[in-house]
VEXLUM-797785 format. One record per residue: residue number from 1; x, y, z of N, C-alpha, C in turn. Coordinates in pm, whole numbers, plus 32768, in hexadecimal, padded with zeros to 4 digits. Layout:
<recs>
<rec><i>NUM</i><n_px>X</n_px><n_py>Y</n_py><n_pz>Z</n_pz><ca_px>X</ca_px><ca_py>Y</ca_py><ca_pz>Z</ca_pz><c_px>X</c_px><c_py>Y</c_py><c_pz>Z</c_pz></rec>
...
</recs>
This chain:
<recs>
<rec><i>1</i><n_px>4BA3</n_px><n_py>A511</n_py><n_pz>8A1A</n_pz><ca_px>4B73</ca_px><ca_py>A59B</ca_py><ca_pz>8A18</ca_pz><c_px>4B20</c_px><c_py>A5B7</c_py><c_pz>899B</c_pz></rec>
<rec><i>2</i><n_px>4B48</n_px><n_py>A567</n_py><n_pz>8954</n_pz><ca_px>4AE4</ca_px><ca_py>A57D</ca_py><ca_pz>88B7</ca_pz><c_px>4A5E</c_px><c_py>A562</c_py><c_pz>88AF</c_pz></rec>
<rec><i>3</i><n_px>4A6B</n_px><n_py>A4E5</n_py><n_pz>8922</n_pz><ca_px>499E</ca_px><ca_py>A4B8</ca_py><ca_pz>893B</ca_pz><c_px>4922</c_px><c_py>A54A</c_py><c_pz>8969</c_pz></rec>
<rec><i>4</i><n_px>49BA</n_px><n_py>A57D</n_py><n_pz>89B6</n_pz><ca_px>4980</ca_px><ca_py>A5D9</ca_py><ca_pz>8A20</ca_pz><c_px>494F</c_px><c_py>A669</c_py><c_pz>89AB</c_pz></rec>
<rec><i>5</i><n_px>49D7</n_px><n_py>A685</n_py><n_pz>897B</n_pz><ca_px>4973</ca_px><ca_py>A6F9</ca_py><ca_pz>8901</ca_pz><c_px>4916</c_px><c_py>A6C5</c_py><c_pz>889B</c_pz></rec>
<rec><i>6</i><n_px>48E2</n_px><n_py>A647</n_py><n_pz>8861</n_pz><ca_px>489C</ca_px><ca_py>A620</ca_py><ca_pz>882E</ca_pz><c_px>47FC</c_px><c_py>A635</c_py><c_pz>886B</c_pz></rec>
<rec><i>7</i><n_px>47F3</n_px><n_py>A5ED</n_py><n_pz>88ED</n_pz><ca_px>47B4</ca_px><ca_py>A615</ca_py><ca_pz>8957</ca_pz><c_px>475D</c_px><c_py>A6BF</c_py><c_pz>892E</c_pz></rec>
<rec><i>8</i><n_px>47E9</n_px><n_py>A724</n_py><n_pz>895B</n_pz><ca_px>47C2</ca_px><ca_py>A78D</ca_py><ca_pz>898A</ca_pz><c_px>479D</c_px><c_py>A7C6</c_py><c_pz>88F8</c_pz></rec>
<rec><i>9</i><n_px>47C3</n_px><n_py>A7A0</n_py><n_pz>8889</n_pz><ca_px>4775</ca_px><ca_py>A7CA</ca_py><ca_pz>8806</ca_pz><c_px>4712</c_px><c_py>A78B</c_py><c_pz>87EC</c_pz></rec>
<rec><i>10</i><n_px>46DA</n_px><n_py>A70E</n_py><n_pz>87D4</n_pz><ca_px>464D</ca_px><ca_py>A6F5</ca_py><ca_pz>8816</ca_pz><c_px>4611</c_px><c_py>A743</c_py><c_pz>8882</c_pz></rec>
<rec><i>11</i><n_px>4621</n_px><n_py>A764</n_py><n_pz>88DB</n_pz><ca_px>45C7</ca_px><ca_py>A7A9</ca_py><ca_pz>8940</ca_pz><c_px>45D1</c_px><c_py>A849</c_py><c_pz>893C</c_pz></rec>
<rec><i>12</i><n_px>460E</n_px><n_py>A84D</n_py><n_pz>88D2</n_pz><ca_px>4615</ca_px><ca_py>A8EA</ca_py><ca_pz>88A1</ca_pz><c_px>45B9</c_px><c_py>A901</c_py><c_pz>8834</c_pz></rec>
<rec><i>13</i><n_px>45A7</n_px><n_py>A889</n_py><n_pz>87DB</n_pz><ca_px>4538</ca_px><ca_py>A8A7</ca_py><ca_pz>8776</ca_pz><c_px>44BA</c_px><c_py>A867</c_py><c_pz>879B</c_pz></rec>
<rec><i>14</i><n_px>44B8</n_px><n_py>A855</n_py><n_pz>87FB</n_pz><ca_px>4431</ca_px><ca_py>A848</ca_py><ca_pz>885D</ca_pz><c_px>43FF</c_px><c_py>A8B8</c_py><c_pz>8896</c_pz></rec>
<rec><i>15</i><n_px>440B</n_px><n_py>A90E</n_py><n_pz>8898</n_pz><ca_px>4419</ca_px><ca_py>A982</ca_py><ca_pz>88F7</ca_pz><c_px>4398</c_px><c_py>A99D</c_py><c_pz>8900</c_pz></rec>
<rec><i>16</i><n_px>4358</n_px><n_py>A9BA</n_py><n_pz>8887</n_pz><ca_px>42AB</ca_px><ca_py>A9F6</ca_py><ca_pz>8881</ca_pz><c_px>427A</c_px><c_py>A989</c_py><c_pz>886E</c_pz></rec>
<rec><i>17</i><n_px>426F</n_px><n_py>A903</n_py><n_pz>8859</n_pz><ca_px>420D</ca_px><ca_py>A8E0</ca_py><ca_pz>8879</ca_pz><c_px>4230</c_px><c_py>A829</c_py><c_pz>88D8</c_pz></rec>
<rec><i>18</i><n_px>425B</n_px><n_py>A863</n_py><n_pz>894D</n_pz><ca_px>4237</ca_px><ca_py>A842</ca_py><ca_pz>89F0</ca_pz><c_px>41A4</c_px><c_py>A869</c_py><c_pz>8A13</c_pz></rec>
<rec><i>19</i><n_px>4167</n_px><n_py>A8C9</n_py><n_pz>8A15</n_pz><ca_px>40E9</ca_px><ca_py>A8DC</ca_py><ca_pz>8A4C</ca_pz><c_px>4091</c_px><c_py>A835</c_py><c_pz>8A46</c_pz></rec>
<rec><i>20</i><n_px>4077</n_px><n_py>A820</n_py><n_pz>89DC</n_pz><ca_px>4026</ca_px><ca_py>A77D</ca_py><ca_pz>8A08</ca_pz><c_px>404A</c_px><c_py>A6F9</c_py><c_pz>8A60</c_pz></rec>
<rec><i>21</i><n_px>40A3</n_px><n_py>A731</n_py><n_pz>8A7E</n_pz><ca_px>40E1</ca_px><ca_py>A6C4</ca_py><ca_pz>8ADE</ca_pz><c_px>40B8</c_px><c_py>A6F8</c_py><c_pz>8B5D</c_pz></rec>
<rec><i>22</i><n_px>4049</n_px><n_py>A791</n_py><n_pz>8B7B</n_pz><ca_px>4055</ca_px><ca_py>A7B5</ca_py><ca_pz>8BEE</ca_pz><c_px>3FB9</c_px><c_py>A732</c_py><c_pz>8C57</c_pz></rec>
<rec><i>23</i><n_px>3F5F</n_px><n_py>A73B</n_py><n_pz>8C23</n_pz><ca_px>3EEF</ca_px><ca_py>A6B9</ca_py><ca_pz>8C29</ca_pz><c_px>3F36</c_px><c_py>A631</c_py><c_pz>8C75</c_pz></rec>
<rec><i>24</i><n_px>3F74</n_px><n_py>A5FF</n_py><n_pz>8C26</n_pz><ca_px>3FCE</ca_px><ca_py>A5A9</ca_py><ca_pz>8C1F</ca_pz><c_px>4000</c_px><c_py>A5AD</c_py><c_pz>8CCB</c_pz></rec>
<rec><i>25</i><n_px>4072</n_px><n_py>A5E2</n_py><n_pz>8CBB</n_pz><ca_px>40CD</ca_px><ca_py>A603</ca_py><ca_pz>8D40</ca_pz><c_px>4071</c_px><c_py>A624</c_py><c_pz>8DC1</c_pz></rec>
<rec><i>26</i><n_px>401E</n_px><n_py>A653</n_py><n_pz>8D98</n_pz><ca_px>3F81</ca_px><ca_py>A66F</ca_py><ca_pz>8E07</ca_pz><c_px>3F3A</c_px><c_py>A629</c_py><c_pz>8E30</c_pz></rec>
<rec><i>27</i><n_px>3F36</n_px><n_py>A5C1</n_py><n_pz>8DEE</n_pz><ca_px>3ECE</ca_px><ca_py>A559</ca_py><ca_pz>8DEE</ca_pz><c_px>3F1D</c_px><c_py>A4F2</c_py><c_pz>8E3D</c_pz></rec>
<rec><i>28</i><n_px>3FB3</n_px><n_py>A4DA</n_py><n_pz>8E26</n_pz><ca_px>4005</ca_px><ca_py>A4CF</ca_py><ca_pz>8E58</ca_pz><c_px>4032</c_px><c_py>A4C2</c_py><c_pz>8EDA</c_pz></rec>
<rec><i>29</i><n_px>4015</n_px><n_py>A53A</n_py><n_pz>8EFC</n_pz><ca_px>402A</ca_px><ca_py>A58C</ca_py><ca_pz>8F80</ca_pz><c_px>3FBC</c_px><c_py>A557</c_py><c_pz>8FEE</c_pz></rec>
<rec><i>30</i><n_px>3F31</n_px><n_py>A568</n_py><n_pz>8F7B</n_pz><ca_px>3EE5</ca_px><ca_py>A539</ca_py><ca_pz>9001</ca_pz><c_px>3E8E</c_px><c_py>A4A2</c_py><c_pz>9033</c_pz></rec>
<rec><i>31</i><n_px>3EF3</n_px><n_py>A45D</n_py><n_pz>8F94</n_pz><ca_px>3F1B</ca_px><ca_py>A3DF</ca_py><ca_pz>8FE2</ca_pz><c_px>3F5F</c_px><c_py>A39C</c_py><c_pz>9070</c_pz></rec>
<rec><i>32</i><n_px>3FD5</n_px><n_py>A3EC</n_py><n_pz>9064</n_pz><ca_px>402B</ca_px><ca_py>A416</ca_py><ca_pz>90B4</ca_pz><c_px>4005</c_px><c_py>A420</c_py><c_pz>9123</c_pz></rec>
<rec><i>33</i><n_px>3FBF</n_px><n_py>A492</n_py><n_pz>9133</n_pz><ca_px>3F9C</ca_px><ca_py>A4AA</ca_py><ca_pz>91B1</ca_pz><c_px>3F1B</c_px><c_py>A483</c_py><c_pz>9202</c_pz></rec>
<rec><i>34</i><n_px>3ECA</n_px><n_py>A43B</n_py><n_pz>91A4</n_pz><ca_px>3E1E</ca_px><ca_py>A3D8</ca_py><ca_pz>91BF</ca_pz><c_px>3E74</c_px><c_py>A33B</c_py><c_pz>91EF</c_pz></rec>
<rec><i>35</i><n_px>3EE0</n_px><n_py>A335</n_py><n_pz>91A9</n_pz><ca_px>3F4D</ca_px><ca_py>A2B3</ca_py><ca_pz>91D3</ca_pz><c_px>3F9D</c_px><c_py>A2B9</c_py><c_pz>9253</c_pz></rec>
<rec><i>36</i><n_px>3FAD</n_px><n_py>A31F</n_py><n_pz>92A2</n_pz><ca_px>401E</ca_px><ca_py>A305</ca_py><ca_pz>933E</ca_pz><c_px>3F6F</c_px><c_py>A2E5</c_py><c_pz>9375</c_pz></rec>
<rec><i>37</i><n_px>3FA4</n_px><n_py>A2B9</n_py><n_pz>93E4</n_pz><ca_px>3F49</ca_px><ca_py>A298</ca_py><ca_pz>9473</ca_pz><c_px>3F19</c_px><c_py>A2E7</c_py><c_pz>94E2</c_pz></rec>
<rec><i>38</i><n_px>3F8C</n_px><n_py>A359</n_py><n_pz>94F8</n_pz><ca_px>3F56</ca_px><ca_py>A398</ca_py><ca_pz>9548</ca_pz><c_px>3F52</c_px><c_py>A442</c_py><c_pz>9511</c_pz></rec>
<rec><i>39</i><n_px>3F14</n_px><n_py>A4A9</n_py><n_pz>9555</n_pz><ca_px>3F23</ca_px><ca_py>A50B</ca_py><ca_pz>9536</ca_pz><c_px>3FAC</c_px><c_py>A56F</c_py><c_pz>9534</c_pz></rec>
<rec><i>40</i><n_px>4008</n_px><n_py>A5BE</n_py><n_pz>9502</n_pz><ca_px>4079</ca_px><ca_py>A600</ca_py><ca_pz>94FD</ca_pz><c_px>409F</c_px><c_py>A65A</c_py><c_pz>9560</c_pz></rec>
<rec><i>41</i><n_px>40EA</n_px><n_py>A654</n_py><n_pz>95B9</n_pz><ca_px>40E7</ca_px><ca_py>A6D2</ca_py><ca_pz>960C</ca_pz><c_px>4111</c_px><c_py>A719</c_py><c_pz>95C4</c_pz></rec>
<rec><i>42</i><n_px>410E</n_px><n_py>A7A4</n_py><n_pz>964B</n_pz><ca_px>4155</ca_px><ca_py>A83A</ca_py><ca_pz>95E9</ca_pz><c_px>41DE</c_px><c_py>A80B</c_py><c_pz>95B0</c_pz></rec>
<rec><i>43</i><n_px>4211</n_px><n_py>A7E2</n_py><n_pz>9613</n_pz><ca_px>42BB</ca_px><ca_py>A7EF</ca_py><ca_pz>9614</ca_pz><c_px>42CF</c_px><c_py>A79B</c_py><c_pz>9577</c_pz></rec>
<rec><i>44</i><n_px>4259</n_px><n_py>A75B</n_py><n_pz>953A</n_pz><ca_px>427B</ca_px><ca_py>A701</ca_py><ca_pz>94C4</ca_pz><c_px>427C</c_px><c_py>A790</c_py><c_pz>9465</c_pz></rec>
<rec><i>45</i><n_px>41E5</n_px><n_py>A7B2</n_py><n_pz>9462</n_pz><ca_px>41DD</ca_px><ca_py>A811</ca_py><ca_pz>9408</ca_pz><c_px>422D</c_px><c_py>A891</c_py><c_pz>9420</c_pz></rec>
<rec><i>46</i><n_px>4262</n_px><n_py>A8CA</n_py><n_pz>9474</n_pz><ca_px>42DD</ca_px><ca_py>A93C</ca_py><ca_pz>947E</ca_pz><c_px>4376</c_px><c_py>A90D</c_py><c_pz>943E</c_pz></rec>
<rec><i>47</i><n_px>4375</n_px><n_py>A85E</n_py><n_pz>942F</n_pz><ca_px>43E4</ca_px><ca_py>A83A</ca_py><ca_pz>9426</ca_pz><c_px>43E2</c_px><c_py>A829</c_py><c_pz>935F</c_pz></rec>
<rec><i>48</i><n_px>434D</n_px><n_py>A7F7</n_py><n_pz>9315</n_pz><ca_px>4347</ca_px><ca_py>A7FD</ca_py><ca_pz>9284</ca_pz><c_px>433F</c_px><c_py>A87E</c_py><c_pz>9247</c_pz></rec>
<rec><i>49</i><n_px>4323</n_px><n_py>A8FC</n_py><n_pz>92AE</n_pz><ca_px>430B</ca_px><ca_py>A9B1</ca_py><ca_pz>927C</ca_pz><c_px>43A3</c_px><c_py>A9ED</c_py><c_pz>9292</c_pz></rec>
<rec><i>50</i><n_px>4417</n_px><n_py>A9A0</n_py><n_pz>92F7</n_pz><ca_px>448E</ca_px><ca_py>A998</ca_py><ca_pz>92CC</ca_pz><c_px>44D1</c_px><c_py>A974</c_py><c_pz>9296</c_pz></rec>
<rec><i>51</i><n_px>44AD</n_px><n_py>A8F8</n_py><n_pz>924D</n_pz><ca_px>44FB</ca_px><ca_py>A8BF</ca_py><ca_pz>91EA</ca_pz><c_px>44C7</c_px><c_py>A8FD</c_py><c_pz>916E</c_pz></rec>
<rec><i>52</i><n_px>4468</n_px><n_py>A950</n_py><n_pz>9153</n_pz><ca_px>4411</ca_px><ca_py>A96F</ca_py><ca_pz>90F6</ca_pz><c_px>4477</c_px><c_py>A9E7</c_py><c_pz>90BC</c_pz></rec>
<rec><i>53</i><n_px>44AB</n_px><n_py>AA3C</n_py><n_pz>9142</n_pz><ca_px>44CE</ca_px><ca_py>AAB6</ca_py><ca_pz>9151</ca_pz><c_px>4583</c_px><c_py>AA9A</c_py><c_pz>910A</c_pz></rec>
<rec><i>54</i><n_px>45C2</n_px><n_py>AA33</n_py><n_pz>914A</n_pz><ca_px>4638</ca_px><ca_py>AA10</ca_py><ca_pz>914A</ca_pz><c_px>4639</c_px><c_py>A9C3</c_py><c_pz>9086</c_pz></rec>
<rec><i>55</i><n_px>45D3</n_px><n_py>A9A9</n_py><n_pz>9075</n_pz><ca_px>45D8</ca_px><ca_py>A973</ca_py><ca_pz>8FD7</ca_pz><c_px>45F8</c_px><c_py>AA0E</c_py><c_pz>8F7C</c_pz></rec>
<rec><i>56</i><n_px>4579</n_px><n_py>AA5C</n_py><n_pz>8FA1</n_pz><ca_px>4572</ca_px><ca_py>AAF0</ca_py><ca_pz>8F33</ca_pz><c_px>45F1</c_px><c_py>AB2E</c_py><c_pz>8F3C</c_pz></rec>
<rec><i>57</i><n_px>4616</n_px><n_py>AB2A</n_py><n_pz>8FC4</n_pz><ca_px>46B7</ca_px><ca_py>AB74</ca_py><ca_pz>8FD0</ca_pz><c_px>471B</c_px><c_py>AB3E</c_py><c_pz>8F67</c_pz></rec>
<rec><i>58</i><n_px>470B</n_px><n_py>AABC</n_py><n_pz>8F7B</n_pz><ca_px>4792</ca_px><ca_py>AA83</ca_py><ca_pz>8F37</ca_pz><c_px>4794</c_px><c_py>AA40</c_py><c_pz>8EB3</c_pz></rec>
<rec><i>59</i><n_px>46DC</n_px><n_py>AA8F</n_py><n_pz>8E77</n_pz><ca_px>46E8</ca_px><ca_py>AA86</ca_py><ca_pz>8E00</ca_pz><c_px>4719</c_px><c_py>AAE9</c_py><c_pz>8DC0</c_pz></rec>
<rec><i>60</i><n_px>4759</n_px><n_py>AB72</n_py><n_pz>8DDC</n_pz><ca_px>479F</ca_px><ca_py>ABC4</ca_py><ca_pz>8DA1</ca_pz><c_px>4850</c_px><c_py>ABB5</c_py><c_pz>8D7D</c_pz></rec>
<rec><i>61</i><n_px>4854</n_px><n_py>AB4C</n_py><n_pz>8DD2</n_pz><ca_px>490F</ca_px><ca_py>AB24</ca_py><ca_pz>8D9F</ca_pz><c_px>48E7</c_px><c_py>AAA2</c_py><c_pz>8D26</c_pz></rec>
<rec><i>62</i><n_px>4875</n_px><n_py>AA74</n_py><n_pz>8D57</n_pz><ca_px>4866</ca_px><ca_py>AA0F</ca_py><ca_pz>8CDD</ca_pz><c_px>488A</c_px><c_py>AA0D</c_py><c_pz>8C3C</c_pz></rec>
<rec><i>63</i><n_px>48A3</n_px><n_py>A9BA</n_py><n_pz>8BF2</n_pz><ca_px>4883</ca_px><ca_py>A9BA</ca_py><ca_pz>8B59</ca_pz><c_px>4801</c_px><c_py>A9E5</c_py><c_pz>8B3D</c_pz></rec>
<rec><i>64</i><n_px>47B7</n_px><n_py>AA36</n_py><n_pz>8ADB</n_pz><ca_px>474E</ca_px><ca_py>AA26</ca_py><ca_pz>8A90</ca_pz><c_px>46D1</c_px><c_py>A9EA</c_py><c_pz>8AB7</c_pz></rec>
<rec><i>65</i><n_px>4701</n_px><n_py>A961</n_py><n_pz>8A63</n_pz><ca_px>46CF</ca_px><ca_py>A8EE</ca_py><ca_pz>8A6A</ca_pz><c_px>46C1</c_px><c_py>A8A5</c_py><c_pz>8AEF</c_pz></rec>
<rec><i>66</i><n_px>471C</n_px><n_py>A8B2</n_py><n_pz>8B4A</n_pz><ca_px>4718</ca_px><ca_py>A86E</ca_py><ca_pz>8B9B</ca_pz><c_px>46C1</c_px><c_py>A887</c_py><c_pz>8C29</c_pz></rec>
<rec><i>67</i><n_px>46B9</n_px><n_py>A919</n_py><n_pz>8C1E</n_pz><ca_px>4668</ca_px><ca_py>A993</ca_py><ca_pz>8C39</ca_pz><c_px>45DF</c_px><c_py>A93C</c_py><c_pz>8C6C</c_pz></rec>
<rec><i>68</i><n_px>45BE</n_px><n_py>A921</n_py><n_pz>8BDA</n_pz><ca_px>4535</ca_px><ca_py>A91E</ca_py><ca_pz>8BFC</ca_pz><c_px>451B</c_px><c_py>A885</c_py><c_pz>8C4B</c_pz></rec>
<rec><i>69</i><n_px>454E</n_px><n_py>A844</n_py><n_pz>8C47</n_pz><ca_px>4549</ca_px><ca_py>A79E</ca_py><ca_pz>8CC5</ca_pz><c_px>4547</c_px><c_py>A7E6</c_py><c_pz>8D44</c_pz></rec>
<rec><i>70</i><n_px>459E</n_px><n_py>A842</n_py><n_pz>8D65</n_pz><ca_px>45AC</ca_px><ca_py>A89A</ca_py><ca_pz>8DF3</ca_pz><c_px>450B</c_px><c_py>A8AB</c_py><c_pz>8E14</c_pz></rec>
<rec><i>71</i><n_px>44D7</n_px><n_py>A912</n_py><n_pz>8D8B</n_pz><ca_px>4447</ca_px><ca_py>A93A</ca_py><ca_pz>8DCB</ca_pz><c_px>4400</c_px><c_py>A8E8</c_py><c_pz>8DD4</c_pz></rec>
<rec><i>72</i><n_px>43FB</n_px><n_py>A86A</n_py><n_pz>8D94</n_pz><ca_px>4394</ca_px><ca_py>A801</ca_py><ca_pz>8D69</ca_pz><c_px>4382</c_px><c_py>A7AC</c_py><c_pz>8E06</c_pz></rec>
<rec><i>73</i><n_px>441D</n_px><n_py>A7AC</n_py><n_pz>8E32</n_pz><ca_px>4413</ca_px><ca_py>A770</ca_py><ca_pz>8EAC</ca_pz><c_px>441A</c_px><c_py>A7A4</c_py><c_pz>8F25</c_pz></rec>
<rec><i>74</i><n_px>43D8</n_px><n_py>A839</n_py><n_pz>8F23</n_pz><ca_px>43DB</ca_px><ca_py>A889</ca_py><ca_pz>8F91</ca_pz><c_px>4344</c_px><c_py>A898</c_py><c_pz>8F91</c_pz></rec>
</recs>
């Protein structure tokens, strides 16, 4: 449990400056998605705008710190 608050105090004094990592994660992304083969149906994209939805929710019981991985990966 001690790794784990170490963790969440690192990612607590990160807080303001995450923004440059946003490029990054984007660039990322549309690797990602220039990389599958075929095109996404709806039911894909209704299913990542719910998990999107189900992340923000359940970043309010979260830690802090831990908070922000929720949004990063929603």
């Amino acid at each position: 449990m001690r790794v784990l608050a170490r963790v969440e105090a690192a990612l607590l004094c990160q807080t303001g400056y995450l923004f440059p990592w946003t490029p990054v994660l984007l660039a990322t992304g549309i690797g990602l998605y220039f990389g599958i083969r075929a095109e996404p149906e709806l039911r894909d994209y209704a299913g990542l705008a719910g998990l999107c939805v189900v992340l923000i929710t359940v970043r309010r019981w979260l830690a802090p710190g831990v908070g922000s991985l929720a949004i990063g990966g929603g």
